[in-house]
N, CA, C and O atoms as a GROMACS GRO file, in nm:
protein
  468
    1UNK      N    1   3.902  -0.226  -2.068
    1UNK     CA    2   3.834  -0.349  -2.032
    1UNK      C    3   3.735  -0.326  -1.918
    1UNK      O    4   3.631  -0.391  -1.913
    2UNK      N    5   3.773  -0.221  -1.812
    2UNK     CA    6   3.708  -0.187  -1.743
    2UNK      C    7   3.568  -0.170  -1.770
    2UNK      O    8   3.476  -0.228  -1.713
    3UNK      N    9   3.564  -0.108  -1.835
    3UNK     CA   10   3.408  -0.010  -1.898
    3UNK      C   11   3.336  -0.135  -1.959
    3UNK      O   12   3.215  -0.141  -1.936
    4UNK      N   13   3.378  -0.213  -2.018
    4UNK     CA   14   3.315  -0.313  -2.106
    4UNK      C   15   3.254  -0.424  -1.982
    4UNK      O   16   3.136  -0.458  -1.975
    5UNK      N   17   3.335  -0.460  -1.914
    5UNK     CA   18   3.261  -0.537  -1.774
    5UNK      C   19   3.196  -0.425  -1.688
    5UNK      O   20   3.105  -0.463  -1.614
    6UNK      N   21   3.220  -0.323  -1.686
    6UNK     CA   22   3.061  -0.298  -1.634
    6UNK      C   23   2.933  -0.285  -1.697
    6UNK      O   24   2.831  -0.298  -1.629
    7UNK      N   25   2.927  -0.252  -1.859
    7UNK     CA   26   2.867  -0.244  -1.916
    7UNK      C   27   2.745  -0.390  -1.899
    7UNK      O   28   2.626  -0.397  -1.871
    8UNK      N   29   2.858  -0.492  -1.935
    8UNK     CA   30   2.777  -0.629  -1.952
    8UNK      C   31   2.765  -0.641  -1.807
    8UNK      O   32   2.693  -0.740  -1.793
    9UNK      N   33   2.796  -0.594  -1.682
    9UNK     CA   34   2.704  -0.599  -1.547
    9UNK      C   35   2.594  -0.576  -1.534
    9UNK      O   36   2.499  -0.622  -1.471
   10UNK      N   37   2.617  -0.480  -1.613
   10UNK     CA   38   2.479  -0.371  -1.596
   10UNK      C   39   2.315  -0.462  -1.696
   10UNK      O   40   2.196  -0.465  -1.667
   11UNK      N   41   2.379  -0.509  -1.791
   11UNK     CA   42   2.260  -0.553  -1.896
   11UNK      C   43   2.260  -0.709  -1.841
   11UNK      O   44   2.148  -0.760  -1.840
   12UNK      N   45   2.365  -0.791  -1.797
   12UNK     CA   46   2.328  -0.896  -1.727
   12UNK      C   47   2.216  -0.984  -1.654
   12UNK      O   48   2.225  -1.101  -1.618
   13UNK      N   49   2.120  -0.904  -1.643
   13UNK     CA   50   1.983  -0.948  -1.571
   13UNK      C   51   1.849  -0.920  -1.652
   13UNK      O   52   1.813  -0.823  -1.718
   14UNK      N   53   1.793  -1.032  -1.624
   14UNK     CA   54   1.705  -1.081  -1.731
   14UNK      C   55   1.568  -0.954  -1.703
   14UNK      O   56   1.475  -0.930  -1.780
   15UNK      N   57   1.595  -0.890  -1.570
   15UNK     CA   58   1.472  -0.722  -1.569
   15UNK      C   59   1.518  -0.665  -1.665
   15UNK      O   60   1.450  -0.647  -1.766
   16UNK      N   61   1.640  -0.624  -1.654
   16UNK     CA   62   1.711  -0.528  -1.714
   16UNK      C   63   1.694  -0.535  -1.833
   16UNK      O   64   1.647  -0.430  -1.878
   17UNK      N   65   1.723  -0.661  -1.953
   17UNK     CA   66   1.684  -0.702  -2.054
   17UNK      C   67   1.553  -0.698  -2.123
   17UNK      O   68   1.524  -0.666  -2.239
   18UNK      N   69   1.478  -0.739  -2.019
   18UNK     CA   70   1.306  -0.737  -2.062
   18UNK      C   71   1.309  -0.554  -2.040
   18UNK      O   72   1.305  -0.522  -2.159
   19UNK      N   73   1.312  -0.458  -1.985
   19UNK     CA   74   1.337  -0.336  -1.981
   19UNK      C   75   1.394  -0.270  -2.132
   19UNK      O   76   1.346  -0.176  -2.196
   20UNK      N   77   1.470  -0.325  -2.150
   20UNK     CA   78   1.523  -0.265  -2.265
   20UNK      C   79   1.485  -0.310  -2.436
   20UNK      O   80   1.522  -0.267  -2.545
   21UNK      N   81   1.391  -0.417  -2.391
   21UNK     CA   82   1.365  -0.499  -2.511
   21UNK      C   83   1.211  -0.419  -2.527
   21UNK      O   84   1.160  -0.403  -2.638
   22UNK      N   85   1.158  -0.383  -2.427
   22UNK     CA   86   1.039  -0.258  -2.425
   22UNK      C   87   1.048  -0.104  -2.458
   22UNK      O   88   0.962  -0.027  -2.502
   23UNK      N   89   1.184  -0.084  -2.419
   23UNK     CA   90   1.202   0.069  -2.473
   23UNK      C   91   1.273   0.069  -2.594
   23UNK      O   92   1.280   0.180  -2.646
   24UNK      N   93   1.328  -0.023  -2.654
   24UNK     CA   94   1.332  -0.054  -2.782
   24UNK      C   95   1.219  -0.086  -2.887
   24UNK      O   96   1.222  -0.074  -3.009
   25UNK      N   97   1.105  -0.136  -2.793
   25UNK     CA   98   0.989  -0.101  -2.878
   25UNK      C   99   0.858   0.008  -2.920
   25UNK      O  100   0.768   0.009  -3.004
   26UNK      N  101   0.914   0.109  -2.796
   26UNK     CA  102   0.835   0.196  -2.796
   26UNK      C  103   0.942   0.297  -2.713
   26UNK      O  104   0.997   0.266  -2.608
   27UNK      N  105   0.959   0.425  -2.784
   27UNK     CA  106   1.035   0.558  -2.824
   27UNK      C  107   1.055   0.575  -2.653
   27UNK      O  108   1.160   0.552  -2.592
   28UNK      N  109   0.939   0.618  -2.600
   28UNK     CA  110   0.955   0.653  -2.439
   28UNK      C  111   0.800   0.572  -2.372
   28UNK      O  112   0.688   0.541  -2.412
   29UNK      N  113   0.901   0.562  -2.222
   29UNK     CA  114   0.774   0.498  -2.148
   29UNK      C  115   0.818   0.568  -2.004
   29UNK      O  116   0.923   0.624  -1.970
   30UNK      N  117   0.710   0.546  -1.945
   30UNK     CA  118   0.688   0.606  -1.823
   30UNK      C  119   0.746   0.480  -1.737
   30UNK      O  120   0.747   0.365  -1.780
   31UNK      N  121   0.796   0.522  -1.600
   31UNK     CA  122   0.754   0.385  -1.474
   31UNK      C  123   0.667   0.344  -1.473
   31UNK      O  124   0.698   0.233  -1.430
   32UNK      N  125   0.506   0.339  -1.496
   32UNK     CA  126   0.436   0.273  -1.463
   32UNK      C  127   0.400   0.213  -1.606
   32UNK      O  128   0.342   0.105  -1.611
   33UNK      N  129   0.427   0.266  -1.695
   33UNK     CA  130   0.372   0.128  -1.795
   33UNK      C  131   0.518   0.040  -1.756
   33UNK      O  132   0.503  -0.079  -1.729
   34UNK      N  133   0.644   0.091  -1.752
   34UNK     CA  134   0.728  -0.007  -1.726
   34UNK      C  135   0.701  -0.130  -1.645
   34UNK      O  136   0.710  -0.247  -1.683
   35UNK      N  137   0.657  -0.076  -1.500
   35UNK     CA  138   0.597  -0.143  -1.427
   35UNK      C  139   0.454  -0.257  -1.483
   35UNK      O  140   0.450  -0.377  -1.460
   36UNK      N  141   0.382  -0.200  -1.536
   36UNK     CA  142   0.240  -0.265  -1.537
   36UNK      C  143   0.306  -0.365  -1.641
   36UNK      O  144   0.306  -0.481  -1.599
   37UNK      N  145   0.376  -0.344  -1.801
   37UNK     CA  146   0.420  -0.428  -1.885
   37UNK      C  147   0.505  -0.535  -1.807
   37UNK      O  148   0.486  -0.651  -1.844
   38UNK      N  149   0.571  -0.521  -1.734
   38UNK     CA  150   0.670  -0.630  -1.686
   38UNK      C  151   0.618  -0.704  -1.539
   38UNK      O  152   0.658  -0.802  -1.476
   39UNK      N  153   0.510  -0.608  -1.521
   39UNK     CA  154   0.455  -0.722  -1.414
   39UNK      C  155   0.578  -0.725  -1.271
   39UNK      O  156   0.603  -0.817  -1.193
   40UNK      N  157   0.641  -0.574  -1.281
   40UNK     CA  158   0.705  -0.560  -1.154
   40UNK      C  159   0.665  -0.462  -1.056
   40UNK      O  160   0.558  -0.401  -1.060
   41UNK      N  161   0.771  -0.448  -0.951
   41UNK     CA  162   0.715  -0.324  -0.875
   41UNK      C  163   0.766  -0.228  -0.883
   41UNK      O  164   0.851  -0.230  -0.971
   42UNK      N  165   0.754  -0.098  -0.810
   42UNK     CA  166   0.835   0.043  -0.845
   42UNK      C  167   0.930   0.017  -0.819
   42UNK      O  168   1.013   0.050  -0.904
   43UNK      N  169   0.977  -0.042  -0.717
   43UNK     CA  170   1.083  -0.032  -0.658
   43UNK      C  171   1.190  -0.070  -0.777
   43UNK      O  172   1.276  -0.018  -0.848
   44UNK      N  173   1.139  -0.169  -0.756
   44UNK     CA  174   1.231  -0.308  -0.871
   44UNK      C  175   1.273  -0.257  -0.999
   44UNK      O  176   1.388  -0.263  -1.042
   45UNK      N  177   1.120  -0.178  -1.092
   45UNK     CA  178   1.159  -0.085  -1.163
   45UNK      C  179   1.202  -0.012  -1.203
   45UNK      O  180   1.211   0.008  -1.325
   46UNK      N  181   1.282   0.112  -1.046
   46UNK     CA  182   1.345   0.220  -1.072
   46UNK      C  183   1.489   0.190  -1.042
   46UNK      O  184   1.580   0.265  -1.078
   47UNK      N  185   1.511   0.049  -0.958
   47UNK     CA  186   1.639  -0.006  -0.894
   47UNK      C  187   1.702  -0.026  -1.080
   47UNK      O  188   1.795   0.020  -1.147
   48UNK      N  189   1.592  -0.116  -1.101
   48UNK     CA  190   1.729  -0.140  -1.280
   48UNK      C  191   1.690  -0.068  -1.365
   48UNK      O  192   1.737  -0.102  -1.473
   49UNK      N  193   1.614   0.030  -1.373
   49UNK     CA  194   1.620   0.162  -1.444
   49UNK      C  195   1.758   0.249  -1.385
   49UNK      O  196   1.822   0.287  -1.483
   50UNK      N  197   1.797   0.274  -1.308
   50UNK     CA  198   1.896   0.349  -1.282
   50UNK      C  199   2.017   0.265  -1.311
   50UNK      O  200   2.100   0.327  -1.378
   51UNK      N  201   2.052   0.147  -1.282
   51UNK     CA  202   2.154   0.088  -1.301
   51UNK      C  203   2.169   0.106  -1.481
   51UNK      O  204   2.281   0.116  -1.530
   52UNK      N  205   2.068   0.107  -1.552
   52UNK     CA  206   2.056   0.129  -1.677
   52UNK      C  207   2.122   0.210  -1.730
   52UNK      O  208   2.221   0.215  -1.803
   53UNK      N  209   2.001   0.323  -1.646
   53UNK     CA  210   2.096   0.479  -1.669
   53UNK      C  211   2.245   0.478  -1.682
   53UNK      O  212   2.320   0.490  -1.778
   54UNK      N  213   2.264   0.458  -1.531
   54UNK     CA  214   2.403   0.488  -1.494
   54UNK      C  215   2.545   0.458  -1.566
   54UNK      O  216   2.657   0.509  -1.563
   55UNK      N  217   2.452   0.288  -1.671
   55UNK     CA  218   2.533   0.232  -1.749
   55UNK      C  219   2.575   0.314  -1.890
   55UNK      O  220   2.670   0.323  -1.968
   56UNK      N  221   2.432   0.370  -1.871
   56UNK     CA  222   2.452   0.452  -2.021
   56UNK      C  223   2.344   0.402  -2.095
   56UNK      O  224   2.304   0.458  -2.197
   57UNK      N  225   2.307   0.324  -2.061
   57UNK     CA  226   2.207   0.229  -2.161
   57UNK      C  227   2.073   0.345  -2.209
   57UNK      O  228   2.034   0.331  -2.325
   58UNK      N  229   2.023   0.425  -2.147
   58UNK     CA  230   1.881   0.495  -2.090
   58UNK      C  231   1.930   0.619  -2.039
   58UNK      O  232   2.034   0.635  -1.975
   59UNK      N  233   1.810   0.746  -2.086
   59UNK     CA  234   1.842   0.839  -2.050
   59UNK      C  235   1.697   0.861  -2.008
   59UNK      O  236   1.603   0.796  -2.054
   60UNK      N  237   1.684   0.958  -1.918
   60UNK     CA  238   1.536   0.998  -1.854
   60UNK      C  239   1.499   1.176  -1.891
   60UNK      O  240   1.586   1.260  -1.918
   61UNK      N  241   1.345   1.203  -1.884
   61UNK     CA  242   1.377   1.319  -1.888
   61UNK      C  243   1.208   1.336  -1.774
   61UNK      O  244   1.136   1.237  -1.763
   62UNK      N  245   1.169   1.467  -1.703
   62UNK     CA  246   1.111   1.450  -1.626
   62UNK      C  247   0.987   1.547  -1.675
   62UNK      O  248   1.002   1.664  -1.710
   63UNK      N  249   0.872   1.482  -1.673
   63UNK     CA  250   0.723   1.582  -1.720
   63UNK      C  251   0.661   1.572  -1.572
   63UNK      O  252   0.657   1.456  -1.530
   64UNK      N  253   0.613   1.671  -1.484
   64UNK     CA  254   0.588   1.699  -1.415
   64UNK      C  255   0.640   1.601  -1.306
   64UNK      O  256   0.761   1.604  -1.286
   65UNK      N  257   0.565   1.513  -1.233
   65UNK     CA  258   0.584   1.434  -1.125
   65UNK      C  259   0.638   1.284  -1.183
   65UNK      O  260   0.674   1.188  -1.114
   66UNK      N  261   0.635   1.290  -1.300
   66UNK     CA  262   0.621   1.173  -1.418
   66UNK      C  263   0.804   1.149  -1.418
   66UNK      O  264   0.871   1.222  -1.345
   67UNK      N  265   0.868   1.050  -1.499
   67UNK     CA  266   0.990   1.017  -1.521
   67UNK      C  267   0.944   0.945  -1.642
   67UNK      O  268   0.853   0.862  -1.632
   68UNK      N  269   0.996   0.970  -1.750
   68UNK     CA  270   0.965   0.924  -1.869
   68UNK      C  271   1.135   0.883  -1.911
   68UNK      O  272   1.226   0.963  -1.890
   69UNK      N  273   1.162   0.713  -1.986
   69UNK     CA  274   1.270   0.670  -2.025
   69UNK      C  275   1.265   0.657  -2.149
   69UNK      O  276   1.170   0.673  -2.226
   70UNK      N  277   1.399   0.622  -2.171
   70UNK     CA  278   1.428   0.596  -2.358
   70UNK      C  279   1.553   0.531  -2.375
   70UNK      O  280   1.654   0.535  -2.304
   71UNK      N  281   1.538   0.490  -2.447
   71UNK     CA  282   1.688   0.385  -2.440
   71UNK      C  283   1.787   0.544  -2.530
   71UNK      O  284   1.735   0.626  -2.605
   72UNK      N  285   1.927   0.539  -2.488
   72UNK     CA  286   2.022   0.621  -2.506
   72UNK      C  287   2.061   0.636  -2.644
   72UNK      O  288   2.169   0.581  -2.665
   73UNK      N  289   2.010   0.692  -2.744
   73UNK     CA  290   2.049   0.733  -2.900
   73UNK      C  291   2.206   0.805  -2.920
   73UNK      O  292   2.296   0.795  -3.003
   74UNK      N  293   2.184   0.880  -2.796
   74UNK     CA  294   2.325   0.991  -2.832
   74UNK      C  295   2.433   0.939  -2.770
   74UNK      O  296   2.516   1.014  -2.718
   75UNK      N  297   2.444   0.823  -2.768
   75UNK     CA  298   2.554   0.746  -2.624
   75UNK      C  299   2.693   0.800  -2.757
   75UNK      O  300   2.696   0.827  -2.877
   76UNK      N  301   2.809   0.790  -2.616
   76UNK     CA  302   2.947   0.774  -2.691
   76UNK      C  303   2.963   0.629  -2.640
   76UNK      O  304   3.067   0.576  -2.681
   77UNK      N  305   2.931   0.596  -2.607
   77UNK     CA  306   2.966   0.480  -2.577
   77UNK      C  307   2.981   0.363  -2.639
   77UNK      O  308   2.888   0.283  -2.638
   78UNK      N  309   3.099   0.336  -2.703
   78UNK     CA  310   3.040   0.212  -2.810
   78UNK      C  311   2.957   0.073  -2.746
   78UNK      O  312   2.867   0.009  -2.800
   79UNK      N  313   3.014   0.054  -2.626
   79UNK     CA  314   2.957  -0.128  -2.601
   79UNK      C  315   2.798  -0.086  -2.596
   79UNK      O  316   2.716  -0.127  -2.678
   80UNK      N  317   2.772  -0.009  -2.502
   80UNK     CA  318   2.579   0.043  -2.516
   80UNK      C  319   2.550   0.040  -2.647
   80UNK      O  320   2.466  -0.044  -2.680
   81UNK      N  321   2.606   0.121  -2.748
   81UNK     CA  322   2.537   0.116  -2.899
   81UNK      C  323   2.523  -0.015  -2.960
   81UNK      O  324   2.440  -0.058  -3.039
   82UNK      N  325   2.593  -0.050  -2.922
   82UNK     CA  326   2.621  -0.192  -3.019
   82UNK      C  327   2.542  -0.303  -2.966
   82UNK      O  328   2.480  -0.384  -3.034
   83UNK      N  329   2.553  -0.298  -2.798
   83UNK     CA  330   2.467  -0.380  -2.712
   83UNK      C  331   2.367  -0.384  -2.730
   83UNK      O  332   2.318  -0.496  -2.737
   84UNK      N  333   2.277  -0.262  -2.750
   84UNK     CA  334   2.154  -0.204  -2.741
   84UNK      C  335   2.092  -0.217  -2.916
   84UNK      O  336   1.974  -0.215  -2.950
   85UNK      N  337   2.205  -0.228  -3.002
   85UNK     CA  338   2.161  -0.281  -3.187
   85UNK      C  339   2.123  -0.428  -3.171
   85UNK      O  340   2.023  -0.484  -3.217
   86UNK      N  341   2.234  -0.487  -3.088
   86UNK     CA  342   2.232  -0.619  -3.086
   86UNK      C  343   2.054  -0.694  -3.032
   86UNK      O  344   1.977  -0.787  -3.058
   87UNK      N  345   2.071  -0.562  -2.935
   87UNK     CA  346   1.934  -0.627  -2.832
   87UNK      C  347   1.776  -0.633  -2.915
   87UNK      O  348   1.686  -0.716  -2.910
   88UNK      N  349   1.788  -0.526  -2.977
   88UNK     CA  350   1.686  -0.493  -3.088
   88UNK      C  351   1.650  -0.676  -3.192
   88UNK      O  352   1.562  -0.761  -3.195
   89UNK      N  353   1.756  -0.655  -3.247
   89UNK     CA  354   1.754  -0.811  -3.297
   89UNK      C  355   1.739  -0.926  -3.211
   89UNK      O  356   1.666  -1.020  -3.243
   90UNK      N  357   1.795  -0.924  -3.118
   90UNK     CA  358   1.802  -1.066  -3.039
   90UNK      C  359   1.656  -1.054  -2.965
   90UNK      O  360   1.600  -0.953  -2.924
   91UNK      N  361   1.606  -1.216  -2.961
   91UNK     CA  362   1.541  -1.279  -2.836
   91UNK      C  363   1.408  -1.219  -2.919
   91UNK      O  364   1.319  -1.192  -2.838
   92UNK      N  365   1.383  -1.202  -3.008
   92UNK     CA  366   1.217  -1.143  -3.107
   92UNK      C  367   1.114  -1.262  -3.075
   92UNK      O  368   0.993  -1.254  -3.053
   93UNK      N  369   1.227  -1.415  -3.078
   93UNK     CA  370   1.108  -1.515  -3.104
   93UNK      C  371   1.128  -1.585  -2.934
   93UNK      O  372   1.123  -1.707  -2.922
   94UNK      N  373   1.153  -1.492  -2.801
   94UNK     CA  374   1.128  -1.605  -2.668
   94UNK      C  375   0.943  -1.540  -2.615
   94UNK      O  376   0.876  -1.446  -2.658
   95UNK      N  377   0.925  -1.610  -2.542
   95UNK     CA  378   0.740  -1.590  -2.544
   95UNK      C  379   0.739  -1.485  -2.451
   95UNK      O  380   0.662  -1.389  -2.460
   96UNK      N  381   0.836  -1.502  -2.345
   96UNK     CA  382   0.888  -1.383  -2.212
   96UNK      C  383   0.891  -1.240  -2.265
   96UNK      O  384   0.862  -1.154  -2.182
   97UNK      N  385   0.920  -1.198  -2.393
   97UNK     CA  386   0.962  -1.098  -2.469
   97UNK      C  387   0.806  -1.051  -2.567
   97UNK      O  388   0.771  -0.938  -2.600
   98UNK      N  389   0.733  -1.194  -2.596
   98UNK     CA  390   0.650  -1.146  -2.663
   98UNK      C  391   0.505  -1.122  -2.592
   98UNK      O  392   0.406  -1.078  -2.650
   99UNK      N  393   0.511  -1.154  -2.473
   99UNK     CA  394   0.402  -1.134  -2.356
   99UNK      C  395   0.449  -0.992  -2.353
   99UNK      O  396   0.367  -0.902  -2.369
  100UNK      N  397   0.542  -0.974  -2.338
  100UNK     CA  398   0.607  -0.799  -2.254
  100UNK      C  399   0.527  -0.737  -2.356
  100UNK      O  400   0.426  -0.676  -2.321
  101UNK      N  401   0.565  -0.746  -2.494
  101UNK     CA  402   0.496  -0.621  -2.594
  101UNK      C  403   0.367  -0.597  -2.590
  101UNK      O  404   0.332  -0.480  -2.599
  102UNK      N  405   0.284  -0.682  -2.578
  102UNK     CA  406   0.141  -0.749  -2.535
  102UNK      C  407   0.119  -0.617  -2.417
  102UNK      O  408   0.100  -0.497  -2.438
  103UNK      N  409   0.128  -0.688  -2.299
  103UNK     CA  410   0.146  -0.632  -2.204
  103UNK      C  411   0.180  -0.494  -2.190
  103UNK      O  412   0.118  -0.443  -2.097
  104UNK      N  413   0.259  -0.414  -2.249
  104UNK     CA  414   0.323  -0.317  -2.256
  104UNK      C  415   0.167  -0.259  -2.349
  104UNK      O  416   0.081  -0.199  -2.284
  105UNK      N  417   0.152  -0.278  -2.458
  105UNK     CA  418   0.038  -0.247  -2.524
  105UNK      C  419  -0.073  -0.257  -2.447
  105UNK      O  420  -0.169  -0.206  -2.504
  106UNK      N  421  -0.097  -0.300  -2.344
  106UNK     CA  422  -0.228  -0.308  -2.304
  106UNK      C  423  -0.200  -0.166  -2.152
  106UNK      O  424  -0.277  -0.082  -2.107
  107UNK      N  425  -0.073  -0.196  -2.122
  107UNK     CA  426  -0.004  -0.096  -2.036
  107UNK      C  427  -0.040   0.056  -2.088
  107UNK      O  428  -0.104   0.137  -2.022
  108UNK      N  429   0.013   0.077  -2.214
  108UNK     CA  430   0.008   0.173  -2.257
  108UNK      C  431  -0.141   0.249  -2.265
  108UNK      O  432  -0.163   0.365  -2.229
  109UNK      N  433  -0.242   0.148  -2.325
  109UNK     CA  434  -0.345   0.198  -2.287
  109UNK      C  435  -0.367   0.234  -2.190
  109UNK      O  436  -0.363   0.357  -2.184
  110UNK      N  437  -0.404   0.152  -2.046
  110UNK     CA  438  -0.451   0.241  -1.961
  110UNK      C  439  -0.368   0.296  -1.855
  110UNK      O  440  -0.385   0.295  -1.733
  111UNK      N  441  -0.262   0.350  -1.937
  111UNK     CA  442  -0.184   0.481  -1.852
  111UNK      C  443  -0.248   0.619  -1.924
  111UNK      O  444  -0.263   0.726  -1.865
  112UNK      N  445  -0.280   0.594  -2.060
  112UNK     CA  446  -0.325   0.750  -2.146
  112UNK      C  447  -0.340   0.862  -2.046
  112UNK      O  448  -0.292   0.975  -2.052
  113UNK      N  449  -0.418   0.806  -1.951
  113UNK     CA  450  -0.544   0.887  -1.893
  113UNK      C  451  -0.432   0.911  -1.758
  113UNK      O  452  -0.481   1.007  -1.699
  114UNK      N  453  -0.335   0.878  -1.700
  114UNK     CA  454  -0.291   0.833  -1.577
  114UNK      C  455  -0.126   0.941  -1.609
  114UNK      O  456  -0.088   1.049  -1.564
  115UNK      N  457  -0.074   0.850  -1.698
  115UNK     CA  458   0.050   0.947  -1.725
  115UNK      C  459   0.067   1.023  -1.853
  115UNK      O  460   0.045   0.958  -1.955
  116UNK      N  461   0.101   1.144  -1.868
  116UNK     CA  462   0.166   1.250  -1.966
  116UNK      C  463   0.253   1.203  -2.038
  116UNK      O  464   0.353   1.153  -1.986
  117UNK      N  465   0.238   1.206  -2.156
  117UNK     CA  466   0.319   1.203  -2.278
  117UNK      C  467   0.288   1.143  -2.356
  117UNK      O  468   0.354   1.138  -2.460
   0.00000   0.00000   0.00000
């Protein structure tokens, strides 16, 4: 029971959510499109990126000075897998979710030139 309440601690917050509803739409992203798509700051960004991590949710891998994320494919974890199937489906039609992809797309562009990968 333990593991399962931290799990839903961890995905509990509506960053965290909009975070994961972006790397569910696109394979890997850097901090700063994270940042530029969600309209947050680094800080804020890397604070529930790690809580992510830590949850299991997200795994990172590092291209030079860069931190590039991905939501966690190889988890053992069942509540993340299932959380993270669930999340894919849920919340497609709130406007908060459909600004992010927007955003994230326009993000993505002008990082090309800025970040690797």
């Amino acid at each position: 029971m333990r593991e399962l309440i931290r799990i839903l601690k961890a995905i509990s917050d509506e960053t965290r959510i909009r975070i994961m509803k972006i790397l569910l739409e696109k394979e890997s992203l850097c901090v700063c499109e994270i940042m530029q798509a969600l309209d947050i700051t680094q800080t804020r960004a890397s604070k529930n990126l790690r809580i992510l991590k830590d949850a299991g949710f997200v795994v990172d891998r590092r291209e030079g000075s860069w931190v590039h994320y991905s939501v966690n494919k190889d988890t053992t974890n069942k509540y993340c897998e299932a959380i993270s199937s669930l999340l894919k489906e849920w919340l497609n039609d709130s406007e908060l979710i459909a600004e992010d992809k927007i955003t994230l797309a326009e993000a993505i562009r002008l990082s090309k030139a800025k970040c690797p990968g």
